[in-house]
Each structure stands twice: as C-alpha cells, then as structure tokens.
C-alpha positions in Angstrom: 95.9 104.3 103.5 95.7 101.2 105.3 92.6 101.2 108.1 93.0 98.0 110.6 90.5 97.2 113.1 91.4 95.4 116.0 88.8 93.6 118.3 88.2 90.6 120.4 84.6 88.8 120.3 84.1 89.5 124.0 82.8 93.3 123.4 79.9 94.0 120.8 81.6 97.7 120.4 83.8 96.4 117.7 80.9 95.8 115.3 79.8 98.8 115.4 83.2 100.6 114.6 83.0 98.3 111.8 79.3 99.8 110.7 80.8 103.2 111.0 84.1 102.9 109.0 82.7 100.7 105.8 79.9 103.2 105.7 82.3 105.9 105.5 85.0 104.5 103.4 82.2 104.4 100.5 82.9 108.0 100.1 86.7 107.0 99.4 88.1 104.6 96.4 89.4 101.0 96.8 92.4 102.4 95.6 92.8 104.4 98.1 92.0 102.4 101.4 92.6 99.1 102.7 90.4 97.4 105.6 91.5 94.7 107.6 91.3 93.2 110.8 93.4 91.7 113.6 91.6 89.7 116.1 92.9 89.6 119.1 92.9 86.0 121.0 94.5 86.3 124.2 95.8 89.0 127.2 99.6 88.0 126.0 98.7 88.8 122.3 96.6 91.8 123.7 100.3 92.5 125.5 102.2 91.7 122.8 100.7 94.2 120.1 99.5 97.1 122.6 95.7 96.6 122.1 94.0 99.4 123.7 90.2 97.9 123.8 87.9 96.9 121.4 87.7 98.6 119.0 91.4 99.9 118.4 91.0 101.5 115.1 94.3 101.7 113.3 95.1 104.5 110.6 98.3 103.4 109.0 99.4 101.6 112.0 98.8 104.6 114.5 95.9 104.8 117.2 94.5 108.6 116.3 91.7 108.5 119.0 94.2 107.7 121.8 94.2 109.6 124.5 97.0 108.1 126.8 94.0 107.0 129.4 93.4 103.9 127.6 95.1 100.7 129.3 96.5 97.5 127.0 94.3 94.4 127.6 90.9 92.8 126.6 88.8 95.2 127.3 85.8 97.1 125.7 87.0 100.8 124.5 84.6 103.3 124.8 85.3 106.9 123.1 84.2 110.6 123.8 82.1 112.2 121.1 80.3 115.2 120.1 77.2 112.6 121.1 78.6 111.6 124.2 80.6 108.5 125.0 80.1 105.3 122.3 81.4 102.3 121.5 82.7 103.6 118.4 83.8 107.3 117.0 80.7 108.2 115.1 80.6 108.7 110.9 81.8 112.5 111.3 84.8 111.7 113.2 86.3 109.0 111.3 84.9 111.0 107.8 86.7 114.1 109.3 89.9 112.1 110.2 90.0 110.1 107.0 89.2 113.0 104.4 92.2 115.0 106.2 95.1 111.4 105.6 93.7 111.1 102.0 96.9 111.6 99.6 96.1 114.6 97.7 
C-alpha cells in the first residue's frame, strides 16, 4: 500500500496529518506501506494533479476522505470527525481506513 501525502508549506494542517499517519503506520510493516510526499509548488501544479487542500492524503493514489465539497487549489483542508472538524483525520480514522486496505 502506497500512502502519499500531498501539502504545500502555506497550511500547518499538513504536519499534523503527517503526526497522525507515521504514528499509525507503526502498527503496520515496512513491507507493507510506503510513505511519501508530493509538495505542491504552485496553483497550475495544484491544477494539474487535482490537489484538494493540504493535507490530501492519498491511499494508493485515491482520495478516501473526499467528499465531493472540496475545491482544487492551495488551500488548507479541513476534515469532519468523530471530534469535530481538524486539520487532519484523527489516529482512529486513518487506523480504521488502513487496517480495512491491508492485503490479507
């Protein structure tokens, strides 16, 4: 499973996406993940790749917390959780999301 962060430095929110996913992915083997991360530079790359806000959080290419709201552009993401809205889906989300792509 390949797990790709996307973020621009304007919006804090991506860091703590990042917290959130290493702290989970401790649970799962090297083998079985792969973290990376795209930066995104400009509003024509944010065009050109369909950035939704920082963070996008990528599961094998697709956007699972997408909710068809979101625009494309450099913009900070915010998401709706079972603590209210964050900068970031929180540990039980992305654990719960994760546990349920993990090749049996």
């Amino acid at each position: 499973m390949k797990i790709t962060i996307q973020y621009f430095d304007g919006c804090p929110h991506w860091k703590i996406a990042d917290e959130r996913v290493r702290h989970v992915l401790r649970d799962f083997s090297s083998d079985d993940v792969t973290l990376e991360y795209q930066f995104i530079d400009s509003p024509e790359t944010a065009d050109q790749v369909g950035f939704h806000g920082s963070p996008t959080i990528l599961i094998d290419g697709l956007d699972p917390f997408i909710t068809g709201a979101e625009q494309v552009g450099m913009s900070c993401r915010v998401f709706r959780t079972e603590d209210g809205i964050q900068g970031a889906p929180t540990e039980a989300e992305l654990r719960k999301l994760l546990l349920n792509r993990r090749p049996s």
